[in-house]
N, CA and C atoms as a LAMMPS dump frame, in Angstrom:
ITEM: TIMESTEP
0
ITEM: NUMBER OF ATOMS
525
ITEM: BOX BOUNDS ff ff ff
-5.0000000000000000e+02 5.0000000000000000e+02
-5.0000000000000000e+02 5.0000000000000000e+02
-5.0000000000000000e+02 5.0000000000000000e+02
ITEM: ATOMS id mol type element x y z
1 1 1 N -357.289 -183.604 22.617
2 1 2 C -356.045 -183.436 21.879
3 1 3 C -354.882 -183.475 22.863
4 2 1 N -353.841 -184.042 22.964
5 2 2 C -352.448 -184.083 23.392
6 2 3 C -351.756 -182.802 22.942
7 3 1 N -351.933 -182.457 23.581
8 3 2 C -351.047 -181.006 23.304
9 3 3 C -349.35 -180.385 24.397
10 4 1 N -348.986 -179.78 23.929
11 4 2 C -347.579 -179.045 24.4
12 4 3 C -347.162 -177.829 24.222
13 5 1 N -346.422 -176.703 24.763
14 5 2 C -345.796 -175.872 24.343
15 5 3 C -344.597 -175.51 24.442
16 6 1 N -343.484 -175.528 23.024
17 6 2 C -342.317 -175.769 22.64
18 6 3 C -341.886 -174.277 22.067
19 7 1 N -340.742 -174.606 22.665
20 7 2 C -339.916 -172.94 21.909
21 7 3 C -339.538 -173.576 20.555
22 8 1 N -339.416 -172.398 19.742
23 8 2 C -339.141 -172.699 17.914
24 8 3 C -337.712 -172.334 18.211
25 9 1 N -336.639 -173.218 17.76
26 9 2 C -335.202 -172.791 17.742
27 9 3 C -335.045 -172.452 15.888
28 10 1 N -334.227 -171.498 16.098
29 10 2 C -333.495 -170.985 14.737
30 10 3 C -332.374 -172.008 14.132
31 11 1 N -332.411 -171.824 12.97
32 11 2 C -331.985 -172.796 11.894
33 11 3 C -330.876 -172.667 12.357
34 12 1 N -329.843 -171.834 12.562
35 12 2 C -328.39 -172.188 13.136
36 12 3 C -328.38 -173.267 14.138
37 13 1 N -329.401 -173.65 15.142
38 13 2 C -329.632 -174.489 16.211
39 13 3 C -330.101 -175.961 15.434
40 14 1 N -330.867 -175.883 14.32
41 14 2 C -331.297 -176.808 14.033
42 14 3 C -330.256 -177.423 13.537
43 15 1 N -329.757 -177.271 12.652
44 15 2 C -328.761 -177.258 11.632
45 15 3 C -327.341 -177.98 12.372
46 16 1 N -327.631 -177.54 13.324
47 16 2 C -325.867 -178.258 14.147
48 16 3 C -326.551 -179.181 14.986
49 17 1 N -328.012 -179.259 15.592
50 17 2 C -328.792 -180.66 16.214
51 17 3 C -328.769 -181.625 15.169
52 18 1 N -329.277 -181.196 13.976
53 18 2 C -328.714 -182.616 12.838
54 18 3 C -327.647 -182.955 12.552
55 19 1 N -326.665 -181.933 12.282
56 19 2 C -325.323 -182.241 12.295
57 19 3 C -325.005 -183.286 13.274
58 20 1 N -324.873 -182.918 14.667
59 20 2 C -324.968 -183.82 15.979
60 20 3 C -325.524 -185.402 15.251
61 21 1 N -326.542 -185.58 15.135
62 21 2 C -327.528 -186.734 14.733
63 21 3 C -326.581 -187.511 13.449
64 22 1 N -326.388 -186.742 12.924
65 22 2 C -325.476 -187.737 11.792
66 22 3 C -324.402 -188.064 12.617
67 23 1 N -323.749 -187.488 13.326
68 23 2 C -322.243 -188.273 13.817
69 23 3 C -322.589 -189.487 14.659
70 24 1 N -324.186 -188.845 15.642
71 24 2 C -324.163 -190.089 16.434
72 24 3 C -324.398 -191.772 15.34
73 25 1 N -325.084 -191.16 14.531
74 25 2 C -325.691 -192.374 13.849
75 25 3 C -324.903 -193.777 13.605
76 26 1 N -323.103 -193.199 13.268
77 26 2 C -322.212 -194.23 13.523
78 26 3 C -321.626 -194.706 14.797
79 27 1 N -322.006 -193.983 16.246
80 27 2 C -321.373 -194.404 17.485
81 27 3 C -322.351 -195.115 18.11
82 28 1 N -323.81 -194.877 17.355
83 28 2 C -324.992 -195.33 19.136
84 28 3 C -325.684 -195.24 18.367
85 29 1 N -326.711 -196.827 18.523
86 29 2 C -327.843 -197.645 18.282
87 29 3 C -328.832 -196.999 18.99
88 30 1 N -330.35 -196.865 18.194
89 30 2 C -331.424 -196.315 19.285
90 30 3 C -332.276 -195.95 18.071
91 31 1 N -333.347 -195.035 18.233
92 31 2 C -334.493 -194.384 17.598
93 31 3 C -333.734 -192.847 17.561
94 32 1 N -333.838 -192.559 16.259
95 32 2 C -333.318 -191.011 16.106
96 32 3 C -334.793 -190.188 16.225
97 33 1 N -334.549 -189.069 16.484
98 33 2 C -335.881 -188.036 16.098
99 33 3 C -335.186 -186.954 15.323
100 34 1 N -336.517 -186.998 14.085
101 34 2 C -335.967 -186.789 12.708
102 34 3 C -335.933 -184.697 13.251
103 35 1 N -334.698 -184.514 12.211
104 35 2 C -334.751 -183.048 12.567
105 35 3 C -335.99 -182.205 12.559
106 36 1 N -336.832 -182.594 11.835
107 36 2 C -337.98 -181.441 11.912
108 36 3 C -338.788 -181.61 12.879
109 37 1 N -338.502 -182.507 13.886
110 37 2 C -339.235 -182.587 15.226
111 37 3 C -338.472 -181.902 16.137
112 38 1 N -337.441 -181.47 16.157
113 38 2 C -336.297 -181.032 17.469
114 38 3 C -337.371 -179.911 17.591
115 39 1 N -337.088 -179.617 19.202
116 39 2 C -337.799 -178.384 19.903
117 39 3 C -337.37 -178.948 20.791
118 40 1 N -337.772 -177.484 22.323
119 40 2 C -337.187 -177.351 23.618
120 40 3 C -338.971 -177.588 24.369
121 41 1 N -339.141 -178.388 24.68
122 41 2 C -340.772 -178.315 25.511
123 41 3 C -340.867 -177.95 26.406
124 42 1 N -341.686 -176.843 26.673
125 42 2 C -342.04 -175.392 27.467
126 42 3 C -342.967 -176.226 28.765
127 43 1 N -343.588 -177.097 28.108
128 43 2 C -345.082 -176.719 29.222
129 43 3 C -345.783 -178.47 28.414
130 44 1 N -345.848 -179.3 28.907
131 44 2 C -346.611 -180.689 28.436
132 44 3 C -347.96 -180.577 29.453
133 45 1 N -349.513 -180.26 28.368
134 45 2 C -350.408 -180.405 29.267
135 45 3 C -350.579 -181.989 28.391
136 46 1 N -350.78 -182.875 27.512
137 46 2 C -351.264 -184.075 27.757
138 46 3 C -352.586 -183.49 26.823
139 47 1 N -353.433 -184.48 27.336
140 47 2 C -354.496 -184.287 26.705
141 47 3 C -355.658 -183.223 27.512
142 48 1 N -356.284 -182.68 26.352
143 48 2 C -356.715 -181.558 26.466
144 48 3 C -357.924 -181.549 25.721
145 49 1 N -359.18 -180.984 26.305
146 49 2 C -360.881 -181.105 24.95
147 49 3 C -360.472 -180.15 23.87
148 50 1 N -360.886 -180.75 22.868
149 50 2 C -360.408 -179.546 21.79
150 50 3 C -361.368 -178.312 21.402
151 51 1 N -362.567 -178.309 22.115
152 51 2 C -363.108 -176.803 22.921
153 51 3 C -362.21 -175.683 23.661
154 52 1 N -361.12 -176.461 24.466
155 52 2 C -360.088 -175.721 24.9
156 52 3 C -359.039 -175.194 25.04
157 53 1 N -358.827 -175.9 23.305
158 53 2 C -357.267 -175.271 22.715
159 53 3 C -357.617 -173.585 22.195
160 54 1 N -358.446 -173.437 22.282
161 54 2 C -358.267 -171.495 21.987
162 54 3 C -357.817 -170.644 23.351
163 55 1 N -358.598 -171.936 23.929
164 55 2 C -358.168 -171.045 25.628
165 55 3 C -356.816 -171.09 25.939
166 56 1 N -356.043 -172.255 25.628
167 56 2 C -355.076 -172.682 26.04
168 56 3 C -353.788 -171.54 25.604
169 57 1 N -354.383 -171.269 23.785
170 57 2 C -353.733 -170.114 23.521
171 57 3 C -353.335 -169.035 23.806
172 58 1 N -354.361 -168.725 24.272
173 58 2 C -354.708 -167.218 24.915
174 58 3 C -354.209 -166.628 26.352
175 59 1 N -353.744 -168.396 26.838
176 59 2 C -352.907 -168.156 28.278
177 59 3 C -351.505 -167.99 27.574
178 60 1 N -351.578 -169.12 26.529
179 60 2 C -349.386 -168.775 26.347
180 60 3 C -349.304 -167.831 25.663
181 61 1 N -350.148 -166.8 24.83
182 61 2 C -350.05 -165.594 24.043
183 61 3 C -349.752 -164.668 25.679
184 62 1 N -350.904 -164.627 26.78
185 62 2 C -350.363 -163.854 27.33
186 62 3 C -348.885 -164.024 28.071
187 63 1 N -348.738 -165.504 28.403
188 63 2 C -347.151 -165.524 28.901
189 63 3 C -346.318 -164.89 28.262
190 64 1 N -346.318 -164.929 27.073
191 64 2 C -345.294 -164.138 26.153
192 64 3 C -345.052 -162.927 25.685
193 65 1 N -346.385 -162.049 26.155
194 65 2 C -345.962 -160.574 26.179
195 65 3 C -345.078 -160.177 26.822
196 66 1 N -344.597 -160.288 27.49
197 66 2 C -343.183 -159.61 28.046
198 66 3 C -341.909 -160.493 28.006
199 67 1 N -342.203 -161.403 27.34
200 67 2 C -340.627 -162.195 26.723
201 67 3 C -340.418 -161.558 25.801
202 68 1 N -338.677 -161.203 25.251
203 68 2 C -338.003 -160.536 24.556
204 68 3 C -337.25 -162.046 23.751
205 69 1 N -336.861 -162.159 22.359
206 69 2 C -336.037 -163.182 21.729
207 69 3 C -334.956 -162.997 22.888
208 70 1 N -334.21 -164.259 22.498
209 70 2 C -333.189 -164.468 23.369
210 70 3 C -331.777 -165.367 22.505
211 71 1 N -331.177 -164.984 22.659
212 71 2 C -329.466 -165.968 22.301
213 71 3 C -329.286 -166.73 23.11
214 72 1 N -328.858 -167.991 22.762
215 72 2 C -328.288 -169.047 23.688
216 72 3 C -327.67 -170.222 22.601
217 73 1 N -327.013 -171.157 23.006
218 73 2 C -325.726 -171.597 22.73
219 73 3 C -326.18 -173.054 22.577
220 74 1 N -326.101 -174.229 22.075
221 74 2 C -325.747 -175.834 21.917
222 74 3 C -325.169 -175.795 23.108
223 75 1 N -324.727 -176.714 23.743
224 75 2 C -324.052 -177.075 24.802
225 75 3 C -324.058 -179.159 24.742
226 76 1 N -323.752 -179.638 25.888
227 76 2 C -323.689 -180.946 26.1
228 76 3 C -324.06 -181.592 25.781
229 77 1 N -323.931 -183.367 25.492
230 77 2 C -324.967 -184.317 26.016
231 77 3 C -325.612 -184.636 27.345
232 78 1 N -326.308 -184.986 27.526
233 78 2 C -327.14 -185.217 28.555
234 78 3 C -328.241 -187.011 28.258
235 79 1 N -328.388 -187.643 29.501
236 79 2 C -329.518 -188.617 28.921
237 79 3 C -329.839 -188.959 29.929
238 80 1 N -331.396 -189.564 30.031
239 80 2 C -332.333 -189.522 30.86
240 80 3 C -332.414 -191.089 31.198
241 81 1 N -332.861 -192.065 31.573
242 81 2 C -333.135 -193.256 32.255
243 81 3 C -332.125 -194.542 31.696
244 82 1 N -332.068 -195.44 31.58
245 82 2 C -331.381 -196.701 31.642
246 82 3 C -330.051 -196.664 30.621
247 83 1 N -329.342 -197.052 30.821
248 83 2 C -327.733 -196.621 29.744
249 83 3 C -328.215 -197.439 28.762
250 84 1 N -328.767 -198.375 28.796
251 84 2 C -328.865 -199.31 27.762
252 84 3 C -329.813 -199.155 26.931
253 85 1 N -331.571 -198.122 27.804
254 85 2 C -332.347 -197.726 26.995
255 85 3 C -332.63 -196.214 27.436
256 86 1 N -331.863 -195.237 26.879
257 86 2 C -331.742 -193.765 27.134
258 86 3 C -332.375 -192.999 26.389
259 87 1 N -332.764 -191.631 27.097
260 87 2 C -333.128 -190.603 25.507
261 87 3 C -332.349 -189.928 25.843
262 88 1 N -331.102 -189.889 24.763
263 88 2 C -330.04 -188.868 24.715
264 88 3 C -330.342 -187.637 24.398
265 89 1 N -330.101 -186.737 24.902
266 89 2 C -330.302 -185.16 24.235
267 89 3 C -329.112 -184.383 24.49
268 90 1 N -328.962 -183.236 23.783
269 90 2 C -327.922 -182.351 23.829
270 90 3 C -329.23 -180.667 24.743
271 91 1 N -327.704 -180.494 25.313
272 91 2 C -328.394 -178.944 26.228
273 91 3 C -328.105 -177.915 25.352
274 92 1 N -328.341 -176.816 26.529
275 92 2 C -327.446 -175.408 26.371
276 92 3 C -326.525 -174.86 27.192
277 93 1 N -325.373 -174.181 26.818
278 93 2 C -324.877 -174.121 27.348
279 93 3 C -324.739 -172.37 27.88
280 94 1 N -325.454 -171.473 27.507
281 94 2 C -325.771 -170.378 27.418
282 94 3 C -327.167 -169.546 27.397
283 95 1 N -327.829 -168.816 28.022
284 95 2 C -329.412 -168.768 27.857
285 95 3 C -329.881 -169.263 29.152
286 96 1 N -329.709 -169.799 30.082
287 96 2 C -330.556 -170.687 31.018
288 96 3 C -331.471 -169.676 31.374
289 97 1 N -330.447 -168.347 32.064
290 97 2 C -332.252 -167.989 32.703
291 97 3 C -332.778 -167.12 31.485
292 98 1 N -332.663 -166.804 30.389
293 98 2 C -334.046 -166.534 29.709
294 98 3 C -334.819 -167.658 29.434
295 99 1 N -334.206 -168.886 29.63
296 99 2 C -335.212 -170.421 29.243
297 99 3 C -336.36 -170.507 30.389
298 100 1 N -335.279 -170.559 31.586
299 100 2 C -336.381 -170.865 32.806
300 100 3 C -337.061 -169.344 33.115
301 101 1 N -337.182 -168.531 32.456
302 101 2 C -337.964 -167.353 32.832
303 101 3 C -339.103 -167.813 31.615
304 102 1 N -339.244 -168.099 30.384
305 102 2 C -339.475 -168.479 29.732
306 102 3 C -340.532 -169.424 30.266
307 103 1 N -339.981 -170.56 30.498
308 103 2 C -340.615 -171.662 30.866
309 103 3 C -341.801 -171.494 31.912
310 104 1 N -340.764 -170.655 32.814
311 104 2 C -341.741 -170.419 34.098
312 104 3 C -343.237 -169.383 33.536
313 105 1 N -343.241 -168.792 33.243
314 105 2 C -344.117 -167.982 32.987
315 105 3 C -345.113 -168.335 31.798
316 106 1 N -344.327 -169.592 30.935
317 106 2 C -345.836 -170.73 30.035
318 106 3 C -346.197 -171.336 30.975
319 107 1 N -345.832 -171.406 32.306
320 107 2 C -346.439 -173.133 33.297
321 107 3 C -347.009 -172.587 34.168
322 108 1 N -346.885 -170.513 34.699
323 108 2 C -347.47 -170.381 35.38
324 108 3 C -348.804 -169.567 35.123
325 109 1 N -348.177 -169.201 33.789
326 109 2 C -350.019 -168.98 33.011
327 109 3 C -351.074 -170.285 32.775
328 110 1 N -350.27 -171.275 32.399
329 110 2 C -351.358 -172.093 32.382
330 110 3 C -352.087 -172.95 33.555
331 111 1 N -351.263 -172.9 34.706
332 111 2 C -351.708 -173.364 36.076
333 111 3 C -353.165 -172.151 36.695
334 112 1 N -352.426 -170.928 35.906
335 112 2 C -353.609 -170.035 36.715
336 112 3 C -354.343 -169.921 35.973
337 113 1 N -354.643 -170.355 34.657
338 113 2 C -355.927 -170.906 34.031
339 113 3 C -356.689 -172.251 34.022
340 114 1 N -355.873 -172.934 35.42
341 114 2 C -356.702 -174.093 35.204
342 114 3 C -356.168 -175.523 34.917
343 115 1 N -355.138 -175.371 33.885
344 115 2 C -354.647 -176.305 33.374
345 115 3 C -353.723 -176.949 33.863
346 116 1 N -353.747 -178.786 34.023
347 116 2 C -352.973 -179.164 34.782
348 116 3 C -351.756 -179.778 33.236
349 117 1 N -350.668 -179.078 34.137
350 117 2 C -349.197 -179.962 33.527
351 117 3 C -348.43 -180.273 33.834
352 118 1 N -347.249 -181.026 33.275
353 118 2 C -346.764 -182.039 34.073
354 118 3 C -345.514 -181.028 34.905
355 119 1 N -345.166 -181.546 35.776
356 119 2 C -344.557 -180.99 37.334
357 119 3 C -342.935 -181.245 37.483
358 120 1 N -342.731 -181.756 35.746
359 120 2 C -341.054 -182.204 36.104
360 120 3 C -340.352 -180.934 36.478
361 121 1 N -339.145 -181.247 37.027
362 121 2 C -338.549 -179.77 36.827
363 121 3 C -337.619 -179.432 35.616
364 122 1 N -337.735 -178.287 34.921
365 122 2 C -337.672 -177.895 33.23
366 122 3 C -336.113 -177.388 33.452
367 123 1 N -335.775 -178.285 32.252
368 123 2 C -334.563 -178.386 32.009
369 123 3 C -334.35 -178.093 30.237
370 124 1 N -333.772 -177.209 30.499
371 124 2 C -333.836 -176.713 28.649
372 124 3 C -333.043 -177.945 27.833
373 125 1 N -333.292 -178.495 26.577
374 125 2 C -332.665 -179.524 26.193
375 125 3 C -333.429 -179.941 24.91
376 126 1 N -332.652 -180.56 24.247
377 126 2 C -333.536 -181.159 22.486
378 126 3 C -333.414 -182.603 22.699
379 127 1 N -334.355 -183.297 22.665
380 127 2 C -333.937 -184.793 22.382
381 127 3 C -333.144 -185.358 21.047
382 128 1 N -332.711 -186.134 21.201
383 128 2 C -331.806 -186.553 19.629
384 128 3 C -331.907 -187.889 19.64
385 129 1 N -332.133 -189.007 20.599
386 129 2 C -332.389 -190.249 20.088
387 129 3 C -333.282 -191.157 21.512
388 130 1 N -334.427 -191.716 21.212
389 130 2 C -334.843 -192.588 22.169
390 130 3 C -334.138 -193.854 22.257
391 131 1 N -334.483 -194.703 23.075
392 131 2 C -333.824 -196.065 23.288
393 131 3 C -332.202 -196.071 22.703
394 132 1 N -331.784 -195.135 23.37
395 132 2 C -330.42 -194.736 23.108
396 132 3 C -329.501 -196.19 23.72
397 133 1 N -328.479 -196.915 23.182
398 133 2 C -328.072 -197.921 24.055
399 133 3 C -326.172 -197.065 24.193
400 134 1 N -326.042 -196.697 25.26
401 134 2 C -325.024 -195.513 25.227
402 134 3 C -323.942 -197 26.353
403 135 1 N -324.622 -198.156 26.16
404 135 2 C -323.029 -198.905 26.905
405 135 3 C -322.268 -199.054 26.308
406 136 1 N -321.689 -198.951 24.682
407 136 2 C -320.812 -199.266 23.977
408 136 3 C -320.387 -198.163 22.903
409 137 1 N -319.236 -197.973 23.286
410 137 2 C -318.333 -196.726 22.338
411 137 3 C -318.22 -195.383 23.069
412 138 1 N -317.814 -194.34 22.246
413 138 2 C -317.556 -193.22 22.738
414 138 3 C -318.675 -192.26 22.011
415 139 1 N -319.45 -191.528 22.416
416 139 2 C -320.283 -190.746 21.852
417 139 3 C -319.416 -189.535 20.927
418 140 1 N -319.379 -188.955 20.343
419 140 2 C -318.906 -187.68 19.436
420 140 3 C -319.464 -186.902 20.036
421 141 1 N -318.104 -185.476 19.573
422 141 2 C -318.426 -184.374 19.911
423 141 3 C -319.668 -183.782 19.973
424 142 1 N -320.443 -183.241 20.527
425 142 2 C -321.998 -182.475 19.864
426 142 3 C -320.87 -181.612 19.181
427 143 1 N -321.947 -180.962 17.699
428 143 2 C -321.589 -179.511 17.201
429 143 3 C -322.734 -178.446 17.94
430 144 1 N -321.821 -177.592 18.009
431 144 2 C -322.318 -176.57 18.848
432 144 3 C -322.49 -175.423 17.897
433 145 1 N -323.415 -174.744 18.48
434 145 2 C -324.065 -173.167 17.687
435 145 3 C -324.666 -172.266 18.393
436 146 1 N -324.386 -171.048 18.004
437 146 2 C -325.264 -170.319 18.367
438 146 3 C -326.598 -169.699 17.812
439 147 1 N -327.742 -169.458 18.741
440 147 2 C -328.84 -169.259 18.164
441 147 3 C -329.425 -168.36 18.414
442 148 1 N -330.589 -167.635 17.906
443 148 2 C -331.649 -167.689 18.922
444 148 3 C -333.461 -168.095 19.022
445 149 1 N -333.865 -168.038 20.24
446 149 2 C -335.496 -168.076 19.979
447 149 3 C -336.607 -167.048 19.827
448 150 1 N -336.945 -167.029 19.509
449 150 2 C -337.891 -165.968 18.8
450 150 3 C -339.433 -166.305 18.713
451 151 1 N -339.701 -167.511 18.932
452 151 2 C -341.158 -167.693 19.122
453 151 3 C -341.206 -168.938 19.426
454 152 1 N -342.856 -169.202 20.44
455 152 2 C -343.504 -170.483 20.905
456 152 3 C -344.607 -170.821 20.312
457 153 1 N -344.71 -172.138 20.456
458 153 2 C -345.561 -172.843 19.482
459 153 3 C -346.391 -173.747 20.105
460 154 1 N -347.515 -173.422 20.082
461 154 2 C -348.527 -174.525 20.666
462 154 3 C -348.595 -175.981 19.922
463 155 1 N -348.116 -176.942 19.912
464 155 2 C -348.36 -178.208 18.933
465 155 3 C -349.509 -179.033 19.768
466 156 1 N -350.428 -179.934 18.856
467 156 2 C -351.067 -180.959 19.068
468 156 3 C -350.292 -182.251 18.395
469 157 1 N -349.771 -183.616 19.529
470 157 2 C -349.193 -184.071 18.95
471 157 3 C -350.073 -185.592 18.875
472 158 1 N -349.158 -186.701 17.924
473 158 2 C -350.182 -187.579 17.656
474 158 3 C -348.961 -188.271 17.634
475 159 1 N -349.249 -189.692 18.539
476 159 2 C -348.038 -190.949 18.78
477 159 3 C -348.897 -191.907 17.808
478 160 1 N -349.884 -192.012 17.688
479 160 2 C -350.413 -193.342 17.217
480 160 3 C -349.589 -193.869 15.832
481 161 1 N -348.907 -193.221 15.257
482 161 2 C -348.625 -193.937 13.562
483 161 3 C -346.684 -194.23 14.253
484 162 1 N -346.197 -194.304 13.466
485 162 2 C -344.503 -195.215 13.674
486 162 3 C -343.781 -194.176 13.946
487 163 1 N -344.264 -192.982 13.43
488 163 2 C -343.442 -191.729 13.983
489 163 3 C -344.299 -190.768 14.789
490 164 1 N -343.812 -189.655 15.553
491 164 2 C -344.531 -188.731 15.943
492 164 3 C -345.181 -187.699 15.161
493 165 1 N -346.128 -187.161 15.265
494 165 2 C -346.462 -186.681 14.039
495 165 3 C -347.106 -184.57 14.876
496 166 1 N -346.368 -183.934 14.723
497 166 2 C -346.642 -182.597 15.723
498 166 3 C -347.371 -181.418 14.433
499 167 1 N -348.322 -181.309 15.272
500 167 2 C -349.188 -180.041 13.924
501 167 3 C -349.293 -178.625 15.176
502 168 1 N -348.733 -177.487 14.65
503 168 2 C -348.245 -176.568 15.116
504 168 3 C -349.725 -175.829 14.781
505 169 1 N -350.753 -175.485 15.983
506 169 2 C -351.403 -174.973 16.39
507 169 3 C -351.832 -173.611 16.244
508 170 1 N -350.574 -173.201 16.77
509 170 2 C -350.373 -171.35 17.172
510 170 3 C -348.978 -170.994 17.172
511 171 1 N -348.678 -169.914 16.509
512 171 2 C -347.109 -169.846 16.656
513 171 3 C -347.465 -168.409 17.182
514 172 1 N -346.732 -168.157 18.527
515 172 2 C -346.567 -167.044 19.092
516 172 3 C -344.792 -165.99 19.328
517 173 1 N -344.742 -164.842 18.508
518 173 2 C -343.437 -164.663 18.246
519 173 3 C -343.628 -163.771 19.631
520 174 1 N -341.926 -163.878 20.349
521 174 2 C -341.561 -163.284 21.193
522 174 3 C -341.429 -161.775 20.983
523 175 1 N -341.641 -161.025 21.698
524 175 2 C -341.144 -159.638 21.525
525 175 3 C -340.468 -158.959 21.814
């Protein structure tokens, strides 16, 4: 199984990431990702035996005993590789270190169980459009909100069909 672990953002967060998504829709050509996919990804192990998704649980249940919910804010755009074929995302602009305390402590439970994941360095952020072509026009404001997170979610995800398709595993609420 392809699996991940993603913080669950609150509907005030969601709610102004779609907002965002409709304005871009008239400035910039690309692949949108539909709102009920937005999330912040904690921890990408890839593929994984599915003998070992209970285990896998049981490491990010314990990362999360001593995370408390947290507030944090919408913030910027941001985008990742070629201007012409980008994945645009919007940040935060508030929250960082409960994110990277957060983060750190899903990647370093699951390293000390074993599990290899990927090594980028974690940057809190929602994607909002692949093959973004950002050479022409002016992007719009993001709408901004405040939120907070309150629980992580183990997803198994599946690329094979035209969209992504994420089935939420384990939902682990912060405390």
């Amino acid at each position: 199984m392809r699996l991940f672990v993603a913080a669950e953002l609150s509907d005030e967060l969601i709610d102004a990431l779609a907002d965002t998504s409709a304005l871009l829709r008239d400035a910039v050509r690309g692949r949108f990702v539909a709102p009920d996919l937005f999330h912040v990804t904690l921890a990408f192990l890839g593929e994984v035996p599915a003998a070992q998704v209970d285990e896998v649980g049981m490491y990010v249940r314990a990362a999360c005993e001593e995370v408390e919910p947290f507030a944090t804010s919408l913030g910027p755009f941001g985008s990742f590789g070629r201007v012409s074929s980008a994945i645009l995302w919007q940040g935060f602009s508030s929250g960082r270190d409960h994110w990277d305390f957060l983060a750190e402590r899903v990647r370093a439970a699951l390293r000390d169980g074993g599990f290899s994941i990927d090594e980028k360095g974690f940057l809190p952020h929602v994607t909002l459009m692949r093959r973004a072509d950002l050479t022409h026009g002016t992007l719009p404001m993001p709408c901004v909100a405040r939120g907070s997170v309150d629980a992580v979610i183990l997803f198994a995800s599946d690329l094979s069909g035209e969209r992504p398709r994420y089935e939420a595993l384990e939902r682990i609420d912060l405390l």
